[in-house]
C-alpha positions in Angstrom: 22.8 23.3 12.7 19.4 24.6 13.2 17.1 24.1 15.9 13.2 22.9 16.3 12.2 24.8 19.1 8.9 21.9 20.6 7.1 24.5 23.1 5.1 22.5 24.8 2.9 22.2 28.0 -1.3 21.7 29.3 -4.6 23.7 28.1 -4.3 26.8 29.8 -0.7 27.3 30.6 -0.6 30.2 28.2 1.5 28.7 25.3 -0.7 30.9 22.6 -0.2 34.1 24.4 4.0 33.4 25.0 4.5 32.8 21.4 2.5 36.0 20.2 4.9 37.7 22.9 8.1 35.9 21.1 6.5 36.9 17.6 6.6 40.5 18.2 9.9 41.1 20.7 12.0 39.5 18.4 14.4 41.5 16.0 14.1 41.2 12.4 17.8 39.9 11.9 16.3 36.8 13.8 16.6 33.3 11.8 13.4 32.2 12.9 10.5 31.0 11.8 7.2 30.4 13.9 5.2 27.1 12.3 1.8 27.0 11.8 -0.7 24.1 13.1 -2.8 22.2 11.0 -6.0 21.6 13.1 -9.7 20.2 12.7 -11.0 23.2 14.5 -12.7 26.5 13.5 -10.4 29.5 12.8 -12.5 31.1 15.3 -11.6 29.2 18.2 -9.1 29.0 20.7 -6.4 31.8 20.7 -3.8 30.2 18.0 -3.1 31.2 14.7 -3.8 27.7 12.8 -5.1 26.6 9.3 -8.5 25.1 10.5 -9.2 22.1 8.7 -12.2 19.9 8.1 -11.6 15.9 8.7 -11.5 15.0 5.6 -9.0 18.0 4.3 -6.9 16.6 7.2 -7.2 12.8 6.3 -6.0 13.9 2.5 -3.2 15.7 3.9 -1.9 13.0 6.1 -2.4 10.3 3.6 0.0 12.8 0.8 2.7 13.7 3.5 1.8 17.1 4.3 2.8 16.7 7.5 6.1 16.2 8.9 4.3 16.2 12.6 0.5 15.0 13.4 -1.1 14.0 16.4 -4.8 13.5 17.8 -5.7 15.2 21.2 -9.1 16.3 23.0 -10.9 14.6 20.1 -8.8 17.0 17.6 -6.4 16.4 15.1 -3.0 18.3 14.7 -0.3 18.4 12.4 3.0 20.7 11.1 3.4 21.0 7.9 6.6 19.1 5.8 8.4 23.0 5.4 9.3 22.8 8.9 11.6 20.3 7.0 13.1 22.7 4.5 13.6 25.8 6.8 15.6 23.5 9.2 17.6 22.1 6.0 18.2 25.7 4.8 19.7 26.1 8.4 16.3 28.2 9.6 15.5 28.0 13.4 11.9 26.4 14.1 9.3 27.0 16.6 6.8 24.6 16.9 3.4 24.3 19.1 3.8 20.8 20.0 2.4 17.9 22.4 3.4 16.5 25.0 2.5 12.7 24.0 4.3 13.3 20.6 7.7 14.4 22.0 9.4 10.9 22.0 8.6 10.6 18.1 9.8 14.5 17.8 13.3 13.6 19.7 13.5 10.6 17.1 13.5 12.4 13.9 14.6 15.9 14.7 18.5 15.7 16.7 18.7 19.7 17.4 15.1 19.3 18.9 15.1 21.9 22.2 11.5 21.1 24.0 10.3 24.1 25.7 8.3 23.4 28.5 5.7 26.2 30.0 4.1 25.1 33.5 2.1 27.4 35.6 0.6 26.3 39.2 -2.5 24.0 40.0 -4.5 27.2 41.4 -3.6 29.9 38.2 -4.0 26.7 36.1 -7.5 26.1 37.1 -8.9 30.3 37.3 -6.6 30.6 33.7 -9.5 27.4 32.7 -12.5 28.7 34.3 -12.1 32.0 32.9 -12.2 31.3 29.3 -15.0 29.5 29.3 -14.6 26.7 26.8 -14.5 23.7 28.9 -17.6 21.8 31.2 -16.2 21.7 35.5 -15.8 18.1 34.5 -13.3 18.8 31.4 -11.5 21.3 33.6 -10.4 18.1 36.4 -9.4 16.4 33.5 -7.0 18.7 32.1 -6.0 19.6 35.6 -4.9 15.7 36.2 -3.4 16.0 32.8 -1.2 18.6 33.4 0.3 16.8 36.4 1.9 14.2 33.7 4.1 16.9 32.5 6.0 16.9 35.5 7.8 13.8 34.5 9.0 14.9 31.4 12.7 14.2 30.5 15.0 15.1 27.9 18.4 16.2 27.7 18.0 19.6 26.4 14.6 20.5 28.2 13.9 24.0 29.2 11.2 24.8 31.8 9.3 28.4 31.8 7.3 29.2 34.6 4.4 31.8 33.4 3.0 32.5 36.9 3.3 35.9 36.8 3.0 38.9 34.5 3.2 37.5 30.9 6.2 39.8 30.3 8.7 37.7 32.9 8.1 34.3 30.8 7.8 36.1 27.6 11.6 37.7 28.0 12.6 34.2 29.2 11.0 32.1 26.0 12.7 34.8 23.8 16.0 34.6 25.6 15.9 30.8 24.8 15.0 31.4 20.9 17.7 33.7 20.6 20.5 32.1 22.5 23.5 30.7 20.1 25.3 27.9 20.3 28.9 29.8 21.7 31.0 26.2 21.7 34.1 26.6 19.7 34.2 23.6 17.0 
């Protein structure tokens, strides 16, 4: 049975930058597919690969079940597209940029869901924030006392990647979990 892959964890922890490093260490005999994220923000911004989208595009979207996944956060709105539906049916692993606050829902409706969790320390978190530039001191505390909540995230099959160091060490580790089969005899 394929498996939805929900990497998720706080502004800064360098969830972008692992999944760019999965994208291009993976072999091509790998059946896996990276989703895209629907979001109300310019193309431009941020270092995701997303479908910017205005308000309104989103609202019609939502309202005609485009989205198998949505979510608002930091005044944005996110969602996953409904193929993330067919390329599990058609026995396809998923990745998926996900959220934190929209992981219970996930674990409802997806069985093989495998959250990925990618944490980084309070100090690297904070110069990793300062140093892109895109948030006031004030936004930074918030996102700082955010991250604390994903300490108590629970879940049967949760992995935790630490990405403290060189982007290489968590990078081998996030592919090792996308390429891991299942090796129980049935």
């Amino acid at each position: 049975m394929a498996k939805l892959f929900y990497i998720i964890g706080a502004s800064g922890v360098g969830k972008d930058s692992l999944l760019g490093y999965a994208r291009q260490h993976l072999g091509p005999d790998e059946s896996l597919f990276f989703a895209h994220r629907y979001i109300t923000r310019n193309a431009g911004a941020g270092n995701e690969n997303h479908v910017a989208l205005s308000e309104q595009e989103f609202r019609q979207r939502l309202e005609k079940g485009s989205f198998a996944m949505h979510w608002s956060s930091h005044g944005l709105n996110y969602g996953i597209g409904v193929e993330v539906n067919q390329w599990l049916k058609k026995g396809v692993d998923v990745v998926v940029n996900g959220s934190r606050a929209y992981l219970p829902q996930a674990s409802k409706h997806y069985a093989e869901l495998v959250p990925v969790l990618i944490q980084v320390d309070q100090t690297t978190l904070r110069q990793r924030l300062e140093a892109r530039g895109r948030e006031t001191a004030e936004q930074i505390e918030a996102r700082l006392l955010r991250a604390q909540c994903m300490e108590g995230i629970s879940h049967p099959e949760l992995v935790v990647i630490e990405n403290n160091a060189d982007l290489s060490i968590a990078g081998k580790q996030l592919v090792g979990v996308l390429t891991a089969r299942n090796t129980q005899c049935v």
